[in-house]
N, CA, C and O atoms as a GROMACS GRO file, in nm:
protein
  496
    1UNK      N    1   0.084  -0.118   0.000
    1UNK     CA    2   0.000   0.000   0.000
    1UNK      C    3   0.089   0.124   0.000
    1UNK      O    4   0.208   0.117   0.029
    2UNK      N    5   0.014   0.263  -0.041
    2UNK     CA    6   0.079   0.342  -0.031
    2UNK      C    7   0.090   0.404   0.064
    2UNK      O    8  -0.024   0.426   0.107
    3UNK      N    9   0.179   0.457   0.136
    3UNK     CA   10   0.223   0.599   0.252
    3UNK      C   11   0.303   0.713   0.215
    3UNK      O   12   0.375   0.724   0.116
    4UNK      N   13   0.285   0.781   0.291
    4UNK     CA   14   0.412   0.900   0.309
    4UNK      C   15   0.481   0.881   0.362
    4UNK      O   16   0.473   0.828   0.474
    5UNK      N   17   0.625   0.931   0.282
    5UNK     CA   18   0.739   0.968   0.301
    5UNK      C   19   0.761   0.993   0.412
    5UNK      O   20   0.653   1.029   0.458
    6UNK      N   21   0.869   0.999   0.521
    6UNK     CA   22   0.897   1.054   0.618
    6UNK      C   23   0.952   1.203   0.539
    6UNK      O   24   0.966   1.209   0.417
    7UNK      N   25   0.973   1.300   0.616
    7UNK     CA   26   1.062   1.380   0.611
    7UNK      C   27   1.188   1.378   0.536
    7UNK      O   28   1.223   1.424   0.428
    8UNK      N   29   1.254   1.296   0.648
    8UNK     CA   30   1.400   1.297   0.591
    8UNK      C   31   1.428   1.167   0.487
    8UNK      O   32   1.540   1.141   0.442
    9UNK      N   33   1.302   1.088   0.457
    9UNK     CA   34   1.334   1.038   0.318
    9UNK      C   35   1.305   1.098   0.186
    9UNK      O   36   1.341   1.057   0.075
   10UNK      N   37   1.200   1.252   0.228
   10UNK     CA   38   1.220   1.318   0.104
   10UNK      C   39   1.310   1.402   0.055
   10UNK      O   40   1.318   1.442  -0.061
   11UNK      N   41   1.402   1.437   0.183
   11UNK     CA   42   1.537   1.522   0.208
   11UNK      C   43   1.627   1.423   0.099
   11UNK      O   44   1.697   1.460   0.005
   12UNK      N   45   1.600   1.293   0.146
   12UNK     CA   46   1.712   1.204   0.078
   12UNK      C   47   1.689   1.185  -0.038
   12UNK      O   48   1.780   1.204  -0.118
   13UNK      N   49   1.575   1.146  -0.080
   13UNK     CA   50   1.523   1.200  -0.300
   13UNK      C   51   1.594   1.284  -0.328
   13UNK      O   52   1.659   1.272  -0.431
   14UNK      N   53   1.607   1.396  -0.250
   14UNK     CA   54   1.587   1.559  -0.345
   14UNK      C   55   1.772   1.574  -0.336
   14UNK      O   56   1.828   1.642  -0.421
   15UNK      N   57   1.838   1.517  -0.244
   15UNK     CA   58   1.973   1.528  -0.213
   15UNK      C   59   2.072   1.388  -0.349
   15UNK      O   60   2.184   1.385  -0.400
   16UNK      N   61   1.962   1.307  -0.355
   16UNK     CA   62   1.991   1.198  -0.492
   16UNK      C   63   1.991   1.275  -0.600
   16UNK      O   64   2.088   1.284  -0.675
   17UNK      N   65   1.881   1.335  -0.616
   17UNK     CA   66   1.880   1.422  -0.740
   17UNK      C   67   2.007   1.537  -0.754
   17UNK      O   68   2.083   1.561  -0.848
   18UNK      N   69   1.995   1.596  -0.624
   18UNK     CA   70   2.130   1.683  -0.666
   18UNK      C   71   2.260   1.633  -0.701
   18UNK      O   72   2.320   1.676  -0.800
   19UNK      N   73   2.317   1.526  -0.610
   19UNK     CA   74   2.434   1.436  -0.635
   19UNK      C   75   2.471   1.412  -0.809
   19UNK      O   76   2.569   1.443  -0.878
   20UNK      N   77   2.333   1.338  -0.841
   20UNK     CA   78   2.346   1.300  -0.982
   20UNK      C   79   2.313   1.430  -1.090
   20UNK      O   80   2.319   1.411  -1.211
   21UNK      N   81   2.280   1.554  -1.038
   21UNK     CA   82   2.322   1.658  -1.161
   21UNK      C   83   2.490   1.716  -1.147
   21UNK      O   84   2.559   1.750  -1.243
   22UNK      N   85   2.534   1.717  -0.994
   22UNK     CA   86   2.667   1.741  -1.010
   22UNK      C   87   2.734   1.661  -1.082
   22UNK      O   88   2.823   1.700  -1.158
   23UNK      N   89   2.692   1.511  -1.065
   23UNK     CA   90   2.818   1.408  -1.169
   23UNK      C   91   2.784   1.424  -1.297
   23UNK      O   92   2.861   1.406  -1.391
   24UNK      N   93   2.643   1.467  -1.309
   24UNK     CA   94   2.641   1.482  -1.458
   24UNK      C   95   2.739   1.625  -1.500
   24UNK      O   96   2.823   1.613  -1.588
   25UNK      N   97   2.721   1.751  -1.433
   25UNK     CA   98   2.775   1.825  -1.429
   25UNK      C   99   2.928   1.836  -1.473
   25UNK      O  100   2.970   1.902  -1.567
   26UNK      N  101   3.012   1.748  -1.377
   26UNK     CA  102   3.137   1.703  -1.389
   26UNK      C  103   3.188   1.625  -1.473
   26UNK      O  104   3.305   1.634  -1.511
   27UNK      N  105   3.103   1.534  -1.515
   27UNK     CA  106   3.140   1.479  -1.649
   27UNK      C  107   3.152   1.549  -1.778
   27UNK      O  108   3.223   1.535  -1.877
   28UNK      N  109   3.052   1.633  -1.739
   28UNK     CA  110   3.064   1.699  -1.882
   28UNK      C  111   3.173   1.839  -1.826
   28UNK      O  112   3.200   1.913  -1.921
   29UNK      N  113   3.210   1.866  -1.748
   29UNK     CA  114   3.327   1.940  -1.772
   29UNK      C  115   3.455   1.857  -1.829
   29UNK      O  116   3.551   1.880  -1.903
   30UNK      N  117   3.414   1.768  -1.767
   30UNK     CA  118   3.595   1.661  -1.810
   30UNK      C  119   3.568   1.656  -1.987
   30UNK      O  120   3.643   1.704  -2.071
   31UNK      N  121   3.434   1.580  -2.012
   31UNK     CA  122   3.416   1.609  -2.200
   31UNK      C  123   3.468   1.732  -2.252
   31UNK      O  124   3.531   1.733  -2.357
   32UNK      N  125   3.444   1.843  -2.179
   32UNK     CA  126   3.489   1.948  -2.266
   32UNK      C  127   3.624   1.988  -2.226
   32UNK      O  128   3.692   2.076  -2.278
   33UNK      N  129   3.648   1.925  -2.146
   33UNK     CA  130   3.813   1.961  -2.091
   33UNK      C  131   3.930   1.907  -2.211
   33UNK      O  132   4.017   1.977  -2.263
   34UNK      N  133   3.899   1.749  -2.239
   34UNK     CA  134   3.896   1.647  -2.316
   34UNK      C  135   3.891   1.691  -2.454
   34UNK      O  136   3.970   1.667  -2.545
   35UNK      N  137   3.791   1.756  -2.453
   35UNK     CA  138   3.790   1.804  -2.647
   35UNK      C  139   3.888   1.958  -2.648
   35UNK      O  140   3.945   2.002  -2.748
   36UNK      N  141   3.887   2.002  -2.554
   36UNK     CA  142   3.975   2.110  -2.591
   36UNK      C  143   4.117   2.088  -2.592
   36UNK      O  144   4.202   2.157  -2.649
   37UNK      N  145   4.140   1.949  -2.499
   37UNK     CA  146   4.293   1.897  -2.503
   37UNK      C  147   4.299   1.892  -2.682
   37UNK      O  148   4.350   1.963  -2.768
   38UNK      N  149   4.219   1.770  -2.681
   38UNK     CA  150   4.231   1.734  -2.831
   38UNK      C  151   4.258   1.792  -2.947
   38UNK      O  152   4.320   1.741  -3.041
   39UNK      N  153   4.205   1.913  -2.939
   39UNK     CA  154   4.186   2.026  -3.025
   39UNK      C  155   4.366   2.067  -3.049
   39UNK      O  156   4.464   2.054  -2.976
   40UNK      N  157   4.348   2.120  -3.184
   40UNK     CA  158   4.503   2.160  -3.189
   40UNK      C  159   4.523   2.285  -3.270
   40UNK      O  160   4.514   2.290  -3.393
   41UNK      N  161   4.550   2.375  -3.197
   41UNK     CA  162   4.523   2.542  -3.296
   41UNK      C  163   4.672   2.575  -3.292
   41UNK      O  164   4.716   2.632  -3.193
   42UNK      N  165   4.730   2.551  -3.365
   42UNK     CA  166   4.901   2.639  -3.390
   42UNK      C  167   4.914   2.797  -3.362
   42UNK      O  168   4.876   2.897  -3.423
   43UNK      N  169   4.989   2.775  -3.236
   43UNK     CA  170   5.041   2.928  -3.167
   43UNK      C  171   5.181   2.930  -3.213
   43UNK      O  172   5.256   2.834  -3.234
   44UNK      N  173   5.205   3.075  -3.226
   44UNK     CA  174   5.403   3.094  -3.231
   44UNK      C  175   5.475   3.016  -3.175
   44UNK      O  176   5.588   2.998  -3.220
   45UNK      N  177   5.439   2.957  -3.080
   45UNK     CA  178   5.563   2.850  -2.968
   45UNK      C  179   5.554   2.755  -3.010
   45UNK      O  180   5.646   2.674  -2.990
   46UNK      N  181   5.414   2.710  -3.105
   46UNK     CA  182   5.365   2.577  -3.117
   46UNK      C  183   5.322   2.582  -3.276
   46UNK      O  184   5.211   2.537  -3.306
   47UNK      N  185   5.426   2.648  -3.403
   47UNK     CA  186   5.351   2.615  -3.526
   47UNK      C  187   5.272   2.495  -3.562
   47UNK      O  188   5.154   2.515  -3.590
   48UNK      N  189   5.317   2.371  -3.566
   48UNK     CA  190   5.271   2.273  -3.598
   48UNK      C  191   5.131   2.222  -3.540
   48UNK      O  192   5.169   2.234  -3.424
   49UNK      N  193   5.047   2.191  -3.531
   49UNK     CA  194   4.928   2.186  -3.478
   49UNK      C  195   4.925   2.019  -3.391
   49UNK      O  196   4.880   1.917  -3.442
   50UNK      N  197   4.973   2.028  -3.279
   50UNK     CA  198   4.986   1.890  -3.224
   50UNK      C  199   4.963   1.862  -3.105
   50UNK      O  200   5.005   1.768  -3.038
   51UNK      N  201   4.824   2.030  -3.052
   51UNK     CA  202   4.784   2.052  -2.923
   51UNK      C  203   4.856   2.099  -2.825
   51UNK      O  204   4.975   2.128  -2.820
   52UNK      N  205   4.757   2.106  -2.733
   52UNK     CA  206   4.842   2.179  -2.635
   52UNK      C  207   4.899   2.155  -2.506
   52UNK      O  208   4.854   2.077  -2.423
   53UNK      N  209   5.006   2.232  -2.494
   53UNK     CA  210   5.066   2.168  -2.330
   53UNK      C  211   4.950   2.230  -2.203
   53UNK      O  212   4.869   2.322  -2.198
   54UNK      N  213   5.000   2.110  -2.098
   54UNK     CA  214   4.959   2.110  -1.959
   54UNK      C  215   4.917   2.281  -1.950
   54UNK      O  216   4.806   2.321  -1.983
   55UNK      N  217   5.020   2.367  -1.901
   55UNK     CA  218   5.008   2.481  -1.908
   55UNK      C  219   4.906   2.592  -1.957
   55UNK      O  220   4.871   2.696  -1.900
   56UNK      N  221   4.859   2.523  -2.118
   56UNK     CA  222   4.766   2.582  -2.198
   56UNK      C  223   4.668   2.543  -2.097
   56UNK      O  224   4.631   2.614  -2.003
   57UNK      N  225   4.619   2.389  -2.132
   57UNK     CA  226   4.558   2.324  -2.094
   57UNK      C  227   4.485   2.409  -1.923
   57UNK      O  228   4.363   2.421  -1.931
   58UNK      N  229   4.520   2.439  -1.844
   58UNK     CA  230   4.502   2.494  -1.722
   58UNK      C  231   4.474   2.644  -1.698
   58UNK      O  232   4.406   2.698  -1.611
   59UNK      N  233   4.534   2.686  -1.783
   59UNK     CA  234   4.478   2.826  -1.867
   59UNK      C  235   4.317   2.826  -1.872
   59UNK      O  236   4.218   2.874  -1.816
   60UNK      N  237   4.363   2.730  -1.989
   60UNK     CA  238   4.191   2.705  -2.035
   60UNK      C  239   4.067   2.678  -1.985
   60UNK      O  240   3.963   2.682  -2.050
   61UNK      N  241   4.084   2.640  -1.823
   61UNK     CA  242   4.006   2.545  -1.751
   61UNK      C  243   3.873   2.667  -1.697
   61UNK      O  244   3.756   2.638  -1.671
   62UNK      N  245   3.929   2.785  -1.692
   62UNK     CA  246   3.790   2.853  -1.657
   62UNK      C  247   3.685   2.877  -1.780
   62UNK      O  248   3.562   2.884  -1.775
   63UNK      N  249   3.768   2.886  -1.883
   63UNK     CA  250   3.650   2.833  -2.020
   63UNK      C  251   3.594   2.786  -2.001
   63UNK      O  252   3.476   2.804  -1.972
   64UNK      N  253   3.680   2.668  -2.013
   64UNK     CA  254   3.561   2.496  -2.030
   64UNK      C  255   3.454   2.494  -1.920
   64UNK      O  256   3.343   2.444  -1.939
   65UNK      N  257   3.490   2.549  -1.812
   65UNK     CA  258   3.397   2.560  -1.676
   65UNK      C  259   3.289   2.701  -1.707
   65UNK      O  260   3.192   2.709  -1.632
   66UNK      N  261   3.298   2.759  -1.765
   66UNK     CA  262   3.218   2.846  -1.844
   66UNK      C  263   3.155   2.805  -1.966
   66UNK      O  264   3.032   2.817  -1.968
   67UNK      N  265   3.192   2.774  -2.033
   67UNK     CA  266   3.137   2.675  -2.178
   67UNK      C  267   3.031   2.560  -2.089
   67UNK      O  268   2.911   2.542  -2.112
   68UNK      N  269   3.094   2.508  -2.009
   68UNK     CA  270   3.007   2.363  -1.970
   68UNK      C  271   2.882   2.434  -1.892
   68UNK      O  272   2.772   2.396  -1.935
   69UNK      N  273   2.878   2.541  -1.773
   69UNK     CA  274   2.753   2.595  -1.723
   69UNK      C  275   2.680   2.653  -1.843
   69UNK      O  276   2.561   2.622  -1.848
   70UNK      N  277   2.724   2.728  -1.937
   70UNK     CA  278   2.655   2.760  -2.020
   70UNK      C  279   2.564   2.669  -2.104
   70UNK      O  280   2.443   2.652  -2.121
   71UNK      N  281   2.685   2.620  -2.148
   71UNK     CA  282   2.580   2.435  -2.216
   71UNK      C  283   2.473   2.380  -2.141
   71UNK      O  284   2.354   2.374  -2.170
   72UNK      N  285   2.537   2.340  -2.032
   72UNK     CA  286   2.355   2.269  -1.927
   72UNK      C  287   2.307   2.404  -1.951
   72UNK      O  288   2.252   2.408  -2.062
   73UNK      N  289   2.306   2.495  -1.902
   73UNK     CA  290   2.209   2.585  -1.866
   73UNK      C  291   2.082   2.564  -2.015
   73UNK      O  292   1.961   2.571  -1.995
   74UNK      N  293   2.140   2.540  -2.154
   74UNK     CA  294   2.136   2.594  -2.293
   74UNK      C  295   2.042   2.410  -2.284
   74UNK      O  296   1.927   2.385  -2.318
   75UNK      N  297   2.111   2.347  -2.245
   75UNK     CA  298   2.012   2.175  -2.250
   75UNK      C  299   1.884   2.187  -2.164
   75UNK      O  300   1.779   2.130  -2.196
   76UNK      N  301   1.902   2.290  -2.017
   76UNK     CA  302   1.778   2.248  -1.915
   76UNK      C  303   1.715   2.329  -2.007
   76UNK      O  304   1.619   2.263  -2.048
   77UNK      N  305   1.716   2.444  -2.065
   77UNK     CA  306   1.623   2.526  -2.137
   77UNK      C  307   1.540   2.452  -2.234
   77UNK      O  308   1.417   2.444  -2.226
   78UNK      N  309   1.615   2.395  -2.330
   78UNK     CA  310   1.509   2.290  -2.420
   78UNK      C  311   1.477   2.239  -2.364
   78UNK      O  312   1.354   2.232  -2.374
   79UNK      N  313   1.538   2.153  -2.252
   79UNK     CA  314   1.404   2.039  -2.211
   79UNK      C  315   1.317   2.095  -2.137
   79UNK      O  316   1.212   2.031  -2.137
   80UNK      N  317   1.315   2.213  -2.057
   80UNK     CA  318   1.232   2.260  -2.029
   80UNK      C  319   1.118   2.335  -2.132
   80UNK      O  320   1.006   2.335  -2.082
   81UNK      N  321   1.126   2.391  -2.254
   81UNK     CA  322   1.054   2.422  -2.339
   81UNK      C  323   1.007   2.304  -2.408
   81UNK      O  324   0.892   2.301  -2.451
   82UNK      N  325   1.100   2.190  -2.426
   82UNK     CA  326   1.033   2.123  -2.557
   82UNK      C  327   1.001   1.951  -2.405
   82UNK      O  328   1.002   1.828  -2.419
   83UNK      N  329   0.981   2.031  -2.296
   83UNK     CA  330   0.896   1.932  -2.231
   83UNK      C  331   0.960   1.795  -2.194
   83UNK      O  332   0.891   1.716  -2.130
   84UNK      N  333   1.071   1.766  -2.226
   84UNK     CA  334   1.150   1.641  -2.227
   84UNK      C  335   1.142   1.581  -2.069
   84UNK      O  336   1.128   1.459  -2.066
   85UNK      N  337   1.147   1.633  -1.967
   85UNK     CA  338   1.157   1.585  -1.830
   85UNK      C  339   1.027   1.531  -1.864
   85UNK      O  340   1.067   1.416  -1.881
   86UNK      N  341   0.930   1.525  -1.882
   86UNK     CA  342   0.809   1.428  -1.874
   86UNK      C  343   0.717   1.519  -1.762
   86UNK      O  344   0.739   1.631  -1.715
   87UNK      N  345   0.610   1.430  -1.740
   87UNK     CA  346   0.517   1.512  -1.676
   87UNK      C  347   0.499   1.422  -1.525
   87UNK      O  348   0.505   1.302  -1.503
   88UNK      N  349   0.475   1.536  -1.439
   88UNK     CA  350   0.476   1.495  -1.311
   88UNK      C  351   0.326   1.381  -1.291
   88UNK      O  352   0.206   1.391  -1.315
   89UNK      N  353   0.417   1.273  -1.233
   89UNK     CA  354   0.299   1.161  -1.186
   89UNK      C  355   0.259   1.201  -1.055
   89UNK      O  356   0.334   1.257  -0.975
   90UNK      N  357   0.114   1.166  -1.030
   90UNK     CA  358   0.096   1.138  -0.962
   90UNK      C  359  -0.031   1.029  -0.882
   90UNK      O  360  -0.068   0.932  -0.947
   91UNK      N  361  -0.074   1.044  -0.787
   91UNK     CA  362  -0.183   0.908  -0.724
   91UNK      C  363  -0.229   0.928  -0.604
   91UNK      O  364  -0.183   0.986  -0.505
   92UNK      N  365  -0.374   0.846  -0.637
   92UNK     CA  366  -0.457   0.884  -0.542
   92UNK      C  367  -0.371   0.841  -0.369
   92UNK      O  368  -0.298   0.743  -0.349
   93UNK      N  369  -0.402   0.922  -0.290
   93UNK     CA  370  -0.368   0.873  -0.163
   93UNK      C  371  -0.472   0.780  -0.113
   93UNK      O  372  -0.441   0.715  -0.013
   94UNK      N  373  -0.612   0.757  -0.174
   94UNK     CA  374  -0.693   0.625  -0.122
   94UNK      C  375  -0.739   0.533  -0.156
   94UNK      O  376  -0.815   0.465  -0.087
   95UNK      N  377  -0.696   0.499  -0.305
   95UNK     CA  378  -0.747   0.433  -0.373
   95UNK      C  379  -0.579   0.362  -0.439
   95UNK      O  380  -0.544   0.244  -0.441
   96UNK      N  381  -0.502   0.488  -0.488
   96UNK     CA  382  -0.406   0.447  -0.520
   96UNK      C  383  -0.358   0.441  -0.647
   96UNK      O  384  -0.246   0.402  -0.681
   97UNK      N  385  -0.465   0.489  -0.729
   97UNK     CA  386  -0.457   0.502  -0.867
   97UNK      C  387  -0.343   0.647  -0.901
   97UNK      O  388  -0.310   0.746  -0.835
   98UNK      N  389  -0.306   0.592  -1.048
   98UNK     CA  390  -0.149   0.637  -1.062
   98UNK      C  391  -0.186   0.726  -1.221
   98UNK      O  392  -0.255   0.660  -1.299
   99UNK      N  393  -0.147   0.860  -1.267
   99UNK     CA  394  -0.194   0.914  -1.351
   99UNK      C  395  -0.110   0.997  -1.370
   99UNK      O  396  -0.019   0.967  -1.293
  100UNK      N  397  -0.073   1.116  -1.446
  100UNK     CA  398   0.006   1.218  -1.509
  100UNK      C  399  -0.114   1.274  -1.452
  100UNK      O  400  -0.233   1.243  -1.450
  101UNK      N  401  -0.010   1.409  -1.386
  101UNK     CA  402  -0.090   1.547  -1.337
  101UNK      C  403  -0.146   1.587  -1.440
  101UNK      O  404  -0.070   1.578  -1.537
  102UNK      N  405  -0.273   1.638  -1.470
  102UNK     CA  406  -0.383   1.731  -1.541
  102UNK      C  407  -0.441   1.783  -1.482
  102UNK      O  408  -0.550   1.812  -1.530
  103UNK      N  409  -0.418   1.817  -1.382
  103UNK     CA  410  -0.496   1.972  -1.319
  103UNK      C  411  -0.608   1.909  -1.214
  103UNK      O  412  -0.642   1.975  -1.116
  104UNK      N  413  -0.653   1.800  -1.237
  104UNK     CA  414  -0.733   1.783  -1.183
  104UNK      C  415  -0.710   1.672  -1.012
  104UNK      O  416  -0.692   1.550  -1.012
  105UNK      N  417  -0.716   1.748  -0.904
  105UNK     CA  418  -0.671   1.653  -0.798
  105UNK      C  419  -0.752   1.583  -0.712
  105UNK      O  420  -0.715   1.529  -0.608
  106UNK      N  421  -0.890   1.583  -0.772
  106UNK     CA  422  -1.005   1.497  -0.654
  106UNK      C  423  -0.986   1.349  -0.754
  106UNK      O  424  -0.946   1.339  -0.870
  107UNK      N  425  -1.022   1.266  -0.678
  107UNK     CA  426  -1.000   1.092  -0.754
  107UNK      C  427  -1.168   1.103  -0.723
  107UNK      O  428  -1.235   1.170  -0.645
  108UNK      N  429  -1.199   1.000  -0.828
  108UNK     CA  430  -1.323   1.005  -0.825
  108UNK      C  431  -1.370   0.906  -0.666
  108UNK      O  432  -1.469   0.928  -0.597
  109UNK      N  433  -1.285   0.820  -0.648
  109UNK     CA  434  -1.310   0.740  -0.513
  109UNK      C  435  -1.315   0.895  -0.403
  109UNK      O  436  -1.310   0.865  -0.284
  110UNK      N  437  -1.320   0.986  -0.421
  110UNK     CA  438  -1.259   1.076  -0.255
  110UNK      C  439  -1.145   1.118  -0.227
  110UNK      O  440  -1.114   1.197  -0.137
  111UNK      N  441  -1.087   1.073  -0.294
  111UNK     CA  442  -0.927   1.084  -0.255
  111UNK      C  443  -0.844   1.216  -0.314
  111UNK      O  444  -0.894   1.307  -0.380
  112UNK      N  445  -0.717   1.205  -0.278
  112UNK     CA  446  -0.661   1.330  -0.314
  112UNK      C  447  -0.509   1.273  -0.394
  112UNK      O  448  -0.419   1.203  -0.350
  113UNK      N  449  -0.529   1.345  -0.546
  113UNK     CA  450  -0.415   1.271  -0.588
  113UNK      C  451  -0.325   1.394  -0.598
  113UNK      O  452  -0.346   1.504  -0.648
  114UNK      N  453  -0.170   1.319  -0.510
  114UNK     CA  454  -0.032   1.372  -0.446
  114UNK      C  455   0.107   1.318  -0.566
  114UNK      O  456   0.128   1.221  -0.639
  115UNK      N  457   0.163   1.416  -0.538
  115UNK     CA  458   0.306   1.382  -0.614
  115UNK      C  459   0.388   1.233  -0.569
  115UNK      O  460   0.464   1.209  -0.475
  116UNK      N  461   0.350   1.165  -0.655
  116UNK     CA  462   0.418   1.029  -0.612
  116UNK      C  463   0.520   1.042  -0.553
  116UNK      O  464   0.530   0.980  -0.448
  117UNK      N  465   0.642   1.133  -0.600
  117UNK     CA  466   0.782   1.178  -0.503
  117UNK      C  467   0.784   1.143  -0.350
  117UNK      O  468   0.869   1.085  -0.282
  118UNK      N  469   0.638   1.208  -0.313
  118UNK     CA  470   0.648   1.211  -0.144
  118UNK      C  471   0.551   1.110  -0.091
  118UNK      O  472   0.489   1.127   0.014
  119UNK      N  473   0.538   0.993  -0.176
  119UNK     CA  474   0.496   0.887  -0.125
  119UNK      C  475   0.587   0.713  -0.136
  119UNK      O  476   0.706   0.708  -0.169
  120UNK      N  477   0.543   0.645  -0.117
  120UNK     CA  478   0.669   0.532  -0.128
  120UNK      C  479   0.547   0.366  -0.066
  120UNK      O  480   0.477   0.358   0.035
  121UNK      N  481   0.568   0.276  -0.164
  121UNK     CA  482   0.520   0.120  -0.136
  121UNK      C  483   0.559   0.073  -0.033
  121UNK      O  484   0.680   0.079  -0.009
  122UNK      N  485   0.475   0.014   0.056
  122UNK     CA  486   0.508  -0.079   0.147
  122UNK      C  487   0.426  -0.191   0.142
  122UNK      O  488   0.308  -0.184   0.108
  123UNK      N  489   0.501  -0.329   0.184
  123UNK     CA  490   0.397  -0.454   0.214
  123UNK      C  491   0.345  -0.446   0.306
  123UNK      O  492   0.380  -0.375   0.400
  124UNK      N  493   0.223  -0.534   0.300
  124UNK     CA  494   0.187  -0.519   0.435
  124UNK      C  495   0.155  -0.671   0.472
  124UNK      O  496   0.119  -0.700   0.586
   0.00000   0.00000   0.00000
């Protein structure tokens, strides 16, 4: 059946979720860290194009850390316009029935349908 969440197990959802946008976060700084290593633009010290040293490389790092916030920022925007996160579920608290939010929150049983987030299965 269904219940509510304690408290501090919805603390612990919302603290999962953050964890996993920082690693996403961080990964994609290392990708772009990675492609800018790769990259090879011939400077005076460096005619030949065969990338760049450590030095450059560390230079560069408030870019890429600028390039990469910019990028998520530039991804949450579409998915936020073109809707990609999906639509918030949710379910009756008495019946139990499970639906995509549409505005509408009485269940026809009586009930009140809640953001699944702050609820959680148990046996009984």
């Amino acid at each position: 059946m269904w219940v509510n969440k304690s408290p501090e197990e919805i603390k612990q959802g919302s603290s999962r979720e953050m964890i996993s946008s920082i690693i996403f976060f961080s990964i994609l700084i290392i990708v772009v860290f990675c492609l800018f290593s790769l990259l090879a633009i011939p400077t005076e010290q460096n005619p030949a194009p065969t990338g760049y040293t450590w030095e450059e490389l560390l230079e560069l790092l408030p870019y890429v850390v600028i390039f990469s916030i910019l990028f998520s920022a530039f991804c949450f925007f579409v998915a936020k316009v073109l809707k990609l996160e999906g639509q918030k579920t949710v379910l009756c608290d008495k019946c139990g029935e499970v639906k995509h939010d549409d505005g509408k929150h009485q269940c026809d049983c009586g009930g009140q349908f809640v953001d699944i987030k702050i609820m959680k299965w148990i046996e009984q």
